[in-house]
C-alpha positions, 0 to 999 in steps of 0.5 A: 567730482568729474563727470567721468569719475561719476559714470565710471561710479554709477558703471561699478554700482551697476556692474556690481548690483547685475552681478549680485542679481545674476548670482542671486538668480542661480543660486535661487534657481539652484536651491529650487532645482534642488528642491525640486529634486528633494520632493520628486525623491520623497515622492519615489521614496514614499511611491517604494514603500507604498509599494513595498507595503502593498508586495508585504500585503500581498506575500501575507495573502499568498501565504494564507493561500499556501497554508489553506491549499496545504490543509486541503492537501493534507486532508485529501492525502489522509483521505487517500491513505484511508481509501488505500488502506480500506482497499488494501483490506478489501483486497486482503479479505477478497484473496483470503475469499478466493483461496477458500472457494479454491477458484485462485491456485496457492502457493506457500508452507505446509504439510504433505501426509502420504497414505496408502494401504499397508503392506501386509494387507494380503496376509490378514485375516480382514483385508479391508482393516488394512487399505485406505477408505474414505472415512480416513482420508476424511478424517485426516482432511479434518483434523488439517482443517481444525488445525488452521490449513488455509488450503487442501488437495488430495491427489491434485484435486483443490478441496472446496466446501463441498467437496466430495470424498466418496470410496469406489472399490480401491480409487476415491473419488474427489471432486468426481476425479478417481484417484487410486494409492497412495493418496497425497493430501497436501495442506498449506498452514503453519507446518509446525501447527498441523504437524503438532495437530496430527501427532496429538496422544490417540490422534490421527497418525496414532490411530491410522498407522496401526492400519495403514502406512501414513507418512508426513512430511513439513514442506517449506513451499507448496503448490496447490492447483485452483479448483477445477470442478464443476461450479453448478455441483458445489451449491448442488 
């Protein structure tokens, strides 16, 4: 064998075994790239779920949070409801208060009964059986109240629980106002009820109308007028 066919031998073993190297070397770095790559994915994969866990865990904490603030919410709305509910009854019963001190003007349905002396007074023999006293204004002012009226004035003058009804010759005096006939007592209460109560067998309109003239009437809306009195004579 040649010289030459020797070199040319040892130049294709050569050539051939960088060759082998050199594709060994990429695919060796390429396989290591690619591993590379394959930890830095596992490390963001388990980085994501690590994080997805810890988003989880703190969504289940808000929720408990959400729950708690909506039972203190719940109790402070019951709360609210109660107080609203007591101040509602408070309010009710400070009105109801009120319209019996007659210090607030009312308004609503009732009765108005008319009195005044009969027309034939002058011609009987004993004048004062037949015109209007205090004893029967009196009289129909109590069978108002035992019925259920809320609310009474006689001749615009508001009745109070110490209110005076006091005959001076022909005028009554209410609340220390003078009044003369007709007198007009209005009552706010069920219309129906005191009618009833005043129309009762041997009652009020029964046993004064056979001495003086009483008209009634149910009325759908009244209005009575706040007392106007002074205060200090009330507990007098």
């Amino acid at each position: 064998m040649g010289r030459r066919h020797k070199f040319n031998l040892y130049l294709t073993l050569v050539t051939f075994s960088t060759g082998f190297l050199v594709a060994t070397s990429v695919e060796t770095t390429k396989l290591m790239q690619r591993e590379r790559m394959n930890d830095q994915l596992f490390q963001q994969e388990t980085q994501l779920n690590e994080r997805i866990l810890a988003e989880k865990e703190q969504n289940r904490h808000l929720e408990n949070q959400l729950l708690d603030l909506q039972r203190q919410v719940g109790k402070v709305e019951e709360a609210m409801a109660q107080r609203k509910s007591e101040a509602a009854g408070i309010l009710s019963e400070l009105e109801a208060a009120r319209m019996r001190a007659g210090v607030v003007p009312v308004e609503g349905p009732g009765v108005v009964i008319t009195m005044q002396d009969n027309q034939n007074a002058g011609s009987a023999a004993d004048v004062t059986n037949y015109i209007v006293h205090e004893q029967d204004v009196r009289l129909v002012v109590n069978e108002l109240r035992a019925a259920g009226a809320e609310a009474i004035s006689i001749n615009g003058q508001r009745l109070v629980s110490n209110s005076a009804i006091r005959c001076v010759g022909p005028t009554i005096i209410v609340n220390g106002i003078k009044s003369a006939a007709p007198f007009v007592i209005s009552a706010i209460g069920d219309p129906h009820t005191l009618e009833s109560a005043l129309h009762l067998p041997g009652g009020v309109m029964q046993t004064l109308q056979d001495f003086v003239q009483i008209d009634m009437a149910k009325k759908e809306k009244i209005q009575l007028p706040a007392y106007v009195g002074d205060a200090k004579s009330k507990h007098s």
